[in-house]
N, C-alpha and C positions, 0 to 999 in steps of 0.2 A: 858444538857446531864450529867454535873457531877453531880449532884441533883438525878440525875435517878439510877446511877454505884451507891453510895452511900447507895442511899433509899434500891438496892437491898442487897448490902452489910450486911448495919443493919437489913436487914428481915433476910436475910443466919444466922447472929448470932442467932437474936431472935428464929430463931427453931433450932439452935442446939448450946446451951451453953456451953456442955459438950466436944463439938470440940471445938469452937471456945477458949476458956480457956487452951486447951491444946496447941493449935497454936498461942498465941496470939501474938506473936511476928510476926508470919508470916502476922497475918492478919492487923497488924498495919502498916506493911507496905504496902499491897496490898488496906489499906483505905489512908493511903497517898501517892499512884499512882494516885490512883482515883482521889484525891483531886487536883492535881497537872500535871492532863492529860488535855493536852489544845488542840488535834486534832481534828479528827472526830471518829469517830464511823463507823466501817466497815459495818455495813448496813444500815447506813444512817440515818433515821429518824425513832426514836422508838416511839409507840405507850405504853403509861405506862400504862392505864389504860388495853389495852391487854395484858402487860406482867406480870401484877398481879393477874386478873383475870380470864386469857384463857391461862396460859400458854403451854397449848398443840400445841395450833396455834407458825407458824413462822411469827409475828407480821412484822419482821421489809422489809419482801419481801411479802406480802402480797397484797399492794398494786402495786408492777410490775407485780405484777403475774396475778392479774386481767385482767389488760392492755392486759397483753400478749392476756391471751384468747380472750379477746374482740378483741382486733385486728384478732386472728387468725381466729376468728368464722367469723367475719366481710368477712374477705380473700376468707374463703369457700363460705359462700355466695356468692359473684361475681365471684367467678370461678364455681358454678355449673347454678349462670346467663347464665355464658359462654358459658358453655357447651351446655345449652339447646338451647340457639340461634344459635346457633354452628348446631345442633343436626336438627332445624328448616329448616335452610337453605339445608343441605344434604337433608334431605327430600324433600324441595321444587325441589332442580335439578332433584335429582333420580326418582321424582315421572310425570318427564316430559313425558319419556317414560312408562310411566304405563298405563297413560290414552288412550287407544286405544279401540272404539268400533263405529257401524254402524247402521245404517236403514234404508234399501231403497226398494223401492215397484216398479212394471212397470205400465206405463205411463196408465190412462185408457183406454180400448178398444169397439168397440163395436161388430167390427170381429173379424177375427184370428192371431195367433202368430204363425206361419209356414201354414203347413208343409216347410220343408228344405230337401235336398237330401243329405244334408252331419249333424252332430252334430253342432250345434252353439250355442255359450254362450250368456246366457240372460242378457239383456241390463237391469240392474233395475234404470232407471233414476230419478225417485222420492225421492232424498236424503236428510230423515230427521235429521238424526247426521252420524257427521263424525269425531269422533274423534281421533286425531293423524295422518288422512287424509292417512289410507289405504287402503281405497275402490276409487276406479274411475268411476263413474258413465257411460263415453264412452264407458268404457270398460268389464264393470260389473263383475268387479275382484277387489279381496283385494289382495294385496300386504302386507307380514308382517312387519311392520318397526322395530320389535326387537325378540328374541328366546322368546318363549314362549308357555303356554299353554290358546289354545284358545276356545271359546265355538263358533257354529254356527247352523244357525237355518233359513230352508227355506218351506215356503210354495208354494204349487200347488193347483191353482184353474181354475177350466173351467166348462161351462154354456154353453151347447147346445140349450136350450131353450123348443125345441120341445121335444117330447117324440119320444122316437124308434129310434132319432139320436144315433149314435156310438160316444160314450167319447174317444177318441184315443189317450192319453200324458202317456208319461214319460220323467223324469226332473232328474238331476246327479250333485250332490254335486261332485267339483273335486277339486284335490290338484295337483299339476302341472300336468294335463294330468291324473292322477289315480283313479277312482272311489271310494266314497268312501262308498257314500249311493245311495239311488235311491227311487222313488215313481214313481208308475202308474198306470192307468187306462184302460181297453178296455173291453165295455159292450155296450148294448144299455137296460141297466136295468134302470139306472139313466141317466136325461138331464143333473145334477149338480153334482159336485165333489171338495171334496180337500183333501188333505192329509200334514200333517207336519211334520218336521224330524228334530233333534236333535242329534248335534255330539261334540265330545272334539277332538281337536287335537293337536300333542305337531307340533311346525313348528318352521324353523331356518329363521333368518332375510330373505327377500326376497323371501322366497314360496307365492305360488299364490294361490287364493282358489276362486273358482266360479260357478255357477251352469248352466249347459247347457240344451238345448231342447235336445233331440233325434232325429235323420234324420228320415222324414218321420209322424211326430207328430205331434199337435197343442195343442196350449190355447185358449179357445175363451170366448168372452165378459166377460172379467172381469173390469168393469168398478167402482168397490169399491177401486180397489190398494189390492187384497187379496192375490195376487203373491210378496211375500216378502223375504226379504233377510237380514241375520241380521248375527253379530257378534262381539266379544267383548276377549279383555285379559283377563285372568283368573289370570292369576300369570306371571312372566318373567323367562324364566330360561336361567342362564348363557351359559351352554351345554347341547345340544337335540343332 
């Protein structure tokens, strides 16, 4: 280290003579400081060949300062690890109730499905998904298990067979008792018929939704499952 205080020393003089000759008293004793300093050096370990070289650079904190960064850059990495596993798992909870949707069709027939004297909700027992388990096939009603906004979608089919039979149905999308679509038929134009209907509805946890016959109606020989019933979340909303 005093090798290095020295070396700069003698360069300080070497480019300016016409100073160092007017101080020279000062600088012979600031070259026998030098000489005679037996501590350390407040930044530690100098780099000579960067302090001759690149002196623009702060040689002797150079190398803490790299450290720094490395460790800091290192830091941010595992804390945006963090975050994103973090960010995973919320997703995985939140996304429990999202999953809600249905398909269910009635039971093959070769007769009729009424007439009834009063309106009765259709049993669609053929339950191909049920997800988040708001539809009950007993009961052929979804139940909502969160607020939201939902899509639903039902078909009417009936097959008289013979020609000149009378098509007689109508079917009612309902939301706790309120109508909210409808499809029907009465001709003796067609033996066959269906008709499909598509609805959005915003619903608060717990609304009902299901589609009934009409008192005094039928369905007959649907034996494909073409009487279907379906529905699915669209999005969740906090307040409806």
């Amino acid at each position: 280290m005093k090798i290095a205080v020295v070396a700069v020393l003698g360069l300080l003089g070497a480019l300016c003579p016409c100073s160092m000759a007017q101080a020279s008293s000062t600088l012979d004793t600031i070259w026998q400081a030098a000489a005679n300093w037996t501590g350390t050096f407040p930044c530690g370990g100098w780099d000579c060949k960067c302090e001759f070289r690149k002196p623009k650079g702060c040689c002797c904190v150079a190398g803490p300062l790299f450290q720094l960064e490395e460790a800091t850059f290192m830091r941010m990495v595992g804390l945006w690890n963090d975050l994103r596993n973090l960010s995973t798992q919320i997703e995985e909870v939140t996304a429990v109730g999202h999953h809600v949707a249905f398909v269910a069709t009635m039971v093959a027939m070769t007769g009729c499905f009424g007439p009834f004297n009063k309106n009765v909700p259709i049993s669609y027992c053929n339950v191909s998904l049920n997800q988040g388990y708001g539809y009950s096939p007993a009961l052929g009603t979804f139940t909502a298990p969160r607020a939201g906004l939902y899509s639903f979608s039902y078909t009417v089919y009936s097959n008289l067979g013979a020609e000149g039979e009378r098509i007689y149905h109508k079917v009612q999308l309902m939301k706790d008792g309120q109508v909210i679509a409808s499809s029907w038929e009465d001709n003796r134009e067609d033996s066959e018929d269906s008709a499909t209907q598509t609805v959005l509805l915003q619903l608060k946890q717990g609304n009902q939704v299901y589609v009934e016959l009409v008192l005094g109606r039928f369905l007959c020989a649907d034996t494909q499952g073409y009487n279907s019933f379906s529905g699915y979340l669209v999005y969740p909303l906090s307040v409806v």
